[in-house]
N, C-alpha and C positions, 0 to 999 in steps of 0.2 A: 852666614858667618857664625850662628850662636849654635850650633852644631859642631862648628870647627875649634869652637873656644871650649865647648863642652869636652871635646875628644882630647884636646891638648889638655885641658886640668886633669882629668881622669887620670890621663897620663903622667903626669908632673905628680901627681899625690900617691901612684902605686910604684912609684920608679926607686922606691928602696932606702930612696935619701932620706936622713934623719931631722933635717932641717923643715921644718913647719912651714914655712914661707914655698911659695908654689913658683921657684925659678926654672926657667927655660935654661938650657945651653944655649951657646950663641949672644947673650947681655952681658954689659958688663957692668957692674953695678960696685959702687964705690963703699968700702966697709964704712962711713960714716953714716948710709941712708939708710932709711926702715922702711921696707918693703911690707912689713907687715905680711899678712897670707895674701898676697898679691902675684897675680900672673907675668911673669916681665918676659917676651918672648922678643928675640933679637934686635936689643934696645939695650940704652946706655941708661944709667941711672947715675946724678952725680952728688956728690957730697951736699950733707943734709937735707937730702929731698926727703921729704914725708911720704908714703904710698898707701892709702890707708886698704884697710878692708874689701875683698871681692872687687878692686881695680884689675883692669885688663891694660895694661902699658905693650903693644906690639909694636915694631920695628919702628921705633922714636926714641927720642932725645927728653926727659924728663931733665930740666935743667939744676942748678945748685939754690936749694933752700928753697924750692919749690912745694908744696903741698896739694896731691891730689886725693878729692875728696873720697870716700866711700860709693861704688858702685860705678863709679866713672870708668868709661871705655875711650883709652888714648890710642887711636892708631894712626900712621906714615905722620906724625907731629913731631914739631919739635915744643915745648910747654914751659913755661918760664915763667917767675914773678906775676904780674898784672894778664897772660894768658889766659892762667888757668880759672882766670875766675869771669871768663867769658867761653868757658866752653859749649858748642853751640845745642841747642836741640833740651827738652827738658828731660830727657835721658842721659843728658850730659854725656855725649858719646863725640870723641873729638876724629878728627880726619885733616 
């Protein structure tokens, strides 16, 4: 998978857009959240989620007023409140 996440950033970063933040088509991400340079690939982001830094958010539900940490890989999740601070593995890579 860290090949495929490689091949999607690449992509997301030379795809022309002027917007800094590394969005996928397919999310839908609510203009109140900060995505920060974060990967969001077809996934919901909702009002005031936090995304910080080199996050990988794929095909999940990032809930409201949520905050995921720096370096965290969220994939088929849904993350919420008291979730995300059990995310499993000390790579903090969720599933």
């Amino acid at each position: 998978i860290g090949n495929w996440i490689s091949m999607v950033r690449f992509f997301a970063k030379h795809a022309g857009d002027d917007d800094p933040r590394m969005n996928i088509r397919g999310s839908c991400i609510d203009p109140d959240a900060d995505i920060r340079t974060a990967s969001i690939i077809d996934s919901v982001v909702m009002k005031n989620a936090v995304v910080h830094d080199d996050v990988v958010v794929a095909r999940s539900v990032v809930c409201e007023g949520t905050v995921i940490p720096r370096g965290t890989r969220v994939i088929d999740s849904i993350v919420g409140g008291a979730s995300v601070n059990h995310l499993p593995g000390s790579s903090r890579e969720a599933r």
